[in-house]
Structure formats: C-alpha cells, structure tokens
C-alpha positions as CSV (number, residue, x, y, z in Angstrom):
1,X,-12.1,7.8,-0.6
2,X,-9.5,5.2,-1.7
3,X,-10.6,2.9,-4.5
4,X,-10.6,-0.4,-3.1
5,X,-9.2,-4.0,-5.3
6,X,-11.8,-6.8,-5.6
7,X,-10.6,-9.6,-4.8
8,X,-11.1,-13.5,-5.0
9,X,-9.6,-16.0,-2.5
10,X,-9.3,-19.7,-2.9
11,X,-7.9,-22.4,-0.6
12,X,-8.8,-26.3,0.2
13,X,-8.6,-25.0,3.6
14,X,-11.8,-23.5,4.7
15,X,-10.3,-21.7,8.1
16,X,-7.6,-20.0,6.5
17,X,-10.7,-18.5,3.9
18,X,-12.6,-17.6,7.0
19,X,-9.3,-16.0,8.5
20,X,-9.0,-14.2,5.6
21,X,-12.4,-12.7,5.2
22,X,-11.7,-11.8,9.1
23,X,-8.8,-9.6,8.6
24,X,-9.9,-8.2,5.3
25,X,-12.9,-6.4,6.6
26,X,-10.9,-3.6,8.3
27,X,-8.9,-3.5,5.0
28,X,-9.3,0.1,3.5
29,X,-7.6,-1.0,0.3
30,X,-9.6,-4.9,-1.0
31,X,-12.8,-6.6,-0.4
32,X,-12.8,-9.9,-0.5
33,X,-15.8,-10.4,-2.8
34,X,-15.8,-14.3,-3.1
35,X,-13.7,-17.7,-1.3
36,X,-13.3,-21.4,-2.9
37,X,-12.3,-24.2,-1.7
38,X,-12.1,-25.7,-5.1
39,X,-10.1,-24.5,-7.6
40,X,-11.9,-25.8,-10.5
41,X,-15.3,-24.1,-9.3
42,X,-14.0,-21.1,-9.1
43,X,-12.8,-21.5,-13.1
44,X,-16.1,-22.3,-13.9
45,X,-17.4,-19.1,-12.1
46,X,-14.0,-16.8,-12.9
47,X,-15.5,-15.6,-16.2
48,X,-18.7,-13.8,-14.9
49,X,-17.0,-12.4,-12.0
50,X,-15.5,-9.0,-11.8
51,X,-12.2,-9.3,-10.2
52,X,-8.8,-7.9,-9.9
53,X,-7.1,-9.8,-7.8
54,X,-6.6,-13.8,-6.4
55,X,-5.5,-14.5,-3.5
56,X,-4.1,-18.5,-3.7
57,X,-3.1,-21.5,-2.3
58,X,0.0,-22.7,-3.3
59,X,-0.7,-26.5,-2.8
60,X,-3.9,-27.5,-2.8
61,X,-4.9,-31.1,-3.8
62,X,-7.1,-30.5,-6.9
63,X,-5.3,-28.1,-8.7
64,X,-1.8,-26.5,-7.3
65,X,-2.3,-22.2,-7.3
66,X,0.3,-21.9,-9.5
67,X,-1.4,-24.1,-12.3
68,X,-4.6,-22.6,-11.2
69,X,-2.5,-18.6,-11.8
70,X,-1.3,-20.1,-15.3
71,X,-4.8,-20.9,-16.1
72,X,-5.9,-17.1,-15.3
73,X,-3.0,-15.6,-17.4
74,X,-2.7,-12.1,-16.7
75,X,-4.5,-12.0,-13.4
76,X,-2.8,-10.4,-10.5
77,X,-1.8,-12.6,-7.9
78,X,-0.5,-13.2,-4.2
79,X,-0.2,-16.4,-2.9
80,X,-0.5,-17.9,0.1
81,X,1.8,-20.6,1.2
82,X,1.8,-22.6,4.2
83,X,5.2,-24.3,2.6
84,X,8.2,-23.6,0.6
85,X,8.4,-26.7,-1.3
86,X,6.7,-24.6,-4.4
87,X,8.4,-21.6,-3.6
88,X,10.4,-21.1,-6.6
89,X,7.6,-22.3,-9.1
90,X,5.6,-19.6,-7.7
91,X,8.2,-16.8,-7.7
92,X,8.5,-17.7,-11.4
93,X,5.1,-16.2,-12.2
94,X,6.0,-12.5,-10.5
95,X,3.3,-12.4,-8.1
96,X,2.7,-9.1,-6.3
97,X,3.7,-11.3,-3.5
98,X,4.2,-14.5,-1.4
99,X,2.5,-14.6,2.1
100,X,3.5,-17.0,4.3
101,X,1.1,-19.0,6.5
102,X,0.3,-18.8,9.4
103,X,-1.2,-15.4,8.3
104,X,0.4,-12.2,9.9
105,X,-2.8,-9.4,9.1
106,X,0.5,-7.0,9.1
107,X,2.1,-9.2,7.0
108,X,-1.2,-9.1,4.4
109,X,-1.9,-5.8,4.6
110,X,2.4,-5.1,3.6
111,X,0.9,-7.2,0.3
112,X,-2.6,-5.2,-0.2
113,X,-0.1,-2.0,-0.1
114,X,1.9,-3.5,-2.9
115,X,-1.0,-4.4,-4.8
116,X,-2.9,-1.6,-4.1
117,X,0.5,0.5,-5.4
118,X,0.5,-1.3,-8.7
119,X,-2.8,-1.5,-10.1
120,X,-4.5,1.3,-8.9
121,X,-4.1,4.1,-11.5
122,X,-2.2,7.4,-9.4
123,X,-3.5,10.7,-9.8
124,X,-0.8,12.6,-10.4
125,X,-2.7,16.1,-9.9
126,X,-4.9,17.5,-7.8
127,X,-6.5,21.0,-7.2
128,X,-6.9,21.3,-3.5
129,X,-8.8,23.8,-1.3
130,X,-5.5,26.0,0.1
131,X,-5.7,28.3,3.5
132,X,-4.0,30.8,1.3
133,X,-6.0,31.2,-1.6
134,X,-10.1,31.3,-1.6
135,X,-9.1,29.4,-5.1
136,X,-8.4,25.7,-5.3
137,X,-4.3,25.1,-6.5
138,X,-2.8,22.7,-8.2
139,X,-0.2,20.4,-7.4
140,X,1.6,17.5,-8.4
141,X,1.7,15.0,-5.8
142,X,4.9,13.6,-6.9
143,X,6.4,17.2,-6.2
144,X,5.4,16.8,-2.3
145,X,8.5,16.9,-0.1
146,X,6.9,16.5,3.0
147,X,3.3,16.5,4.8
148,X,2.8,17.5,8.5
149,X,-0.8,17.8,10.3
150,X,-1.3,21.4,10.9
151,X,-1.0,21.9,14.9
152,X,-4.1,24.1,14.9
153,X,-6.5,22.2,12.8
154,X,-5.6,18.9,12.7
155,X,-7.5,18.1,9.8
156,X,-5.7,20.2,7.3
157,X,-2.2,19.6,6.2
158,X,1.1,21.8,5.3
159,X,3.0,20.7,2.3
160,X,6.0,21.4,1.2
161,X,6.6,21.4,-2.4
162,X,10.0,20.4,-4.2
163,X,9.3,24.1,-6.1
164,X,10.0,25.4,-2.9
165,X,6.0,26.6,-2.4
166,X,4.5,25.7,1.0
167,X,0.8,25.7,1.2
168,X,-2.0,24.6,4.0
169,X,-4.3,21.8,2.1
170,X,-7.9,22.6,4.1
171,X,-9.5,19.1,5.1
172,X,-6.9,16.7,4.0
173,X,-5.9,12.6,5.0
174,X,-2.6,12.2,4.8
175,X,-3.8,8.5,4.2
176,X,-5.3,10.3,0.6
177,X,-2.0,12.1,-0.1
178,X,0.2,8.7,0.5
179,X,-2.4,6.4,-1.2
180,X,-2.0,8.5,-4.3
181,X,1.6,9.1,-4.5
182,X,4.0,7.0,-5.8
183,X,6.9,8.8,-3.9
184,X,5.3,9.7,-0.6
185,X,5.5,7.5,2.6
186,X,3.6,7.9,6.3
187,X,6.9,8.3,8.9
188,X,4.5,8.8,12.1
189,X,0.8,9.9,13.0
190,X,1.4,13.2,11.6
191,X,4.0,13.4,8.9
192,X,4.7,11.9,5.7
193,X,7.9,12.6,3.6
194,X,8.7,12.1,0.2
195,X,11.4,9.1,-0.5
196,X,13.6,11.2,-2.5
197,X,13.6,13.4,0.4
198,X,14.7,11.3,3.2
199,X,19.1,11.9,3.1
200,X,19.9,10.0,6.7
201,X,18.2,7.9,8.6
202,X,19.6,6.7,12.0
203,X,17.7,5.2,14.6
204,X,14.5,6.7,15.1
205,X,15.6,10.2,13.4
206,X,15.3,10.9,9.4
207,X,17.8,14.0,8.1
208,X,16.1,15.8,5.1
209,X,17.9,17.1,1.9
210,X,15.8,20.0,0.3
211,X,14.3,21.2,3.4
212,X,15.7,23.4,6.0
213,X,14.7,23.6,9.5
214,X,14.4,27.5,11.1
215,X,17.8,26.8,12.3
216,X,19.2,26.7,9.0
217,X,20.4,23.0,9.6
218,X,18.5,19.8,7.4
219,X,15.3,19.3,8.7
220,X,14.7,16.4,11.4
221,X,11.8,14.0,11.7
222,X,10.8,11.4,14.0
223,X,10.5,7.7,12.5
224,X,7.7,6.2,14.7
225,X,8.0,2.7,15.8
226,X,4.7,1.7,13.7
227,X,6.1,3.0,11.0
228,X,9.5,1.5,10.7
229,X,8.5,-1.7,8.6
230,X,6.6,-0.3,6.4
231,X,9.4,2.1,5.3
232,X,12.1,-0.7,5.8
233,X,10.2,-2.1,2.6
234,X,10.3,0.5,0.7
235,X,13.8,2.0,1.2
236,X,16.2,-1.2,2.1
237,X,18.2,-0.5,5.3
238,X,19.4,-2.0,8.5
C-alpha cells in the first residue's frame, strides 16, 4: 500500500475547500486531514497538527498564502490560485506546484504525483516473490527497464532488468512498482517503462534502446491516450 501525504488546505473560499475535500477522497496518494478558511486559525492550530503538506490560497483577504508559506518555513507547499497577479511572488518560494483555479481533479492529482515523488522516501530494493524461484529475489527498482502484465495471470508482472535478467513478479501493482521508482512511468493499462529506456517516441508508438523485440528490432510499445500527459510532464516533447 502507497503511503499517503497528510495534508492541510486553507482558503477564504469555503466551496473551493469543499471541492477539494471532493476530489481528494479518491486520491490514493493525500488525505486531506483538515480545511481553513482563515489563515491565522490555522497558525494557531499548525503546531499540534501532524502535517506534510499545505495546500493554499494565493490571495486571501487576511493573510496572502504566500505570507502565510513564509510563516510555515520549510513546509511543503502547492498553491492554489484563482489569479496570476501573485504569480511570481509565489514561484519565488519553489512550491511543488501552482494549481490554477478553477480546479482540474487531473490537474491536482499531476501536483499530488509531484509531491508524492518528492517527499516520500523511495525504496530502492525489494525482494519479491518470482515464478522462477520458490525464493524471494532481489531487485533494484531503479534497474527496471520495463513492466508488462503477464497475459496469463494478470496480477503478476514480467520485468525486465537493465542486467539483462527477466523475471515474473507473483501478485504485483504496477501502480507499486511506479509509485516507488524514481525512473519508472505507467505508458498504458499494462506496461510501464523505465525513462532512460524510452529512445523514440512518435505518435502513439515508444521505440526502446536496451530491449529487443523477437524480431531482433528495438522493442515497440503502445503510448495510451490516458497516459500521454502524464508522461509529457515528465519527459518534455511535442
């Protein structure tokens, strides 16, 4: 199970708290664990709640979010902002990130990721339950080319390692094996690949370097249409 961030939201604007608390109950990577409407309540509160994360206002009329993220020092932050007159104060505090209002739950979750992607510690190995081996193996997830459900048992998964190993993880998420690598990245419902992996990409076909297909040629995959952003934010390209 994914660790999930606890977060805390505040906004003078009651609706876009309850719009929030909406779209972060089918999160799988933060609970929202508390909402303001005013700033300077939620100071007096801040230092007996446990907390990882703020989700803020950029203007609000008691305190600004940016004063209010100055106040909290170190504490991660993404703000919300329904206008871009404070746009460059707030990109002077490197927040994870700047959502923009009205509130796209695609758009949020894109933010979650990157939160979720910097504070939660990676494991970098992992002994897994192989079809090849009655023993558990272990790999380093960093070393995972690619992922691909297995077409007879859908919940295991073949890896292919950089090492040039392939192995058959028994009762696997690919969701697990993406949520804990730094390098790997969901490319449709049943394959992940490793960014240092992908050579081409062109249209809605990815071209391989380190992995050959039984033709001898690069190995293909399909880039599925749900998947497109979300790798168009991690690897830049038009």
């Amino acid at each position: 199970m994914l660790k999930k961030l606890k977060a805390i939201a505040v906004d003078d604007n009651s609706a876009i708290l309850a719009t929030l608390q909406q779209m972060c109950k089918d999160s799988p990577l933060l609970e929202l664990i508390g909402t303001f409407t005013d700033p300077n309540e939620f100071l007096a509160k801040a230092p007996i709640l446990e907390f990882d994360l703020c989700l803020l206002d950029i203007q609000m009329p008691k305190m600004d979010g940016t004063t209010l993220a100055q106040i909290l020092k170190n504490k991660p932050v993404i703000f919300i902002s329904g206008s871009d007159e404070r746009y460059r104060d707030a990109l002077n505090l490197s927040p994870i990130d700047i959502v923009p209002k009205p509130i796209l739950k695609d758009r949020l979750y894109a933010a979650f990721e990157k939160a979720h992607n910097q504070l939660v510690e990676k494991i970098e190995y992992e002994l897994f339950n192989i079809a090849e081996s009655s023993k558990k193996v272990k790999l380093k997830l960093t070393d995972i080319l690619m992922v691909s459900t297995d077409e007879i048992d859908p919940r295991n998964k073949e890896v292919w390692m950089r090492t040039g190993e392939k192995y058959t993880l028994m009762n696997c998420k690919i969701e697990h094996l993406t949520a804990n690598s730094s390098s790997l990245i969901q490319i449709n419902r049943g394959e992940a690949v490793s960014l240092e992996a992908i050579h081409e990409v062109e249209h809605d076909l990815i071209t391989l370097k380190g992995l050959l297909a039984d033709n001898g040629k690069p190995k293909q995959i399909t880039l599925g249409a749900a998947f497109k952003k979300k790798l168009q934010e991690r690897m830049f390209y038009k």
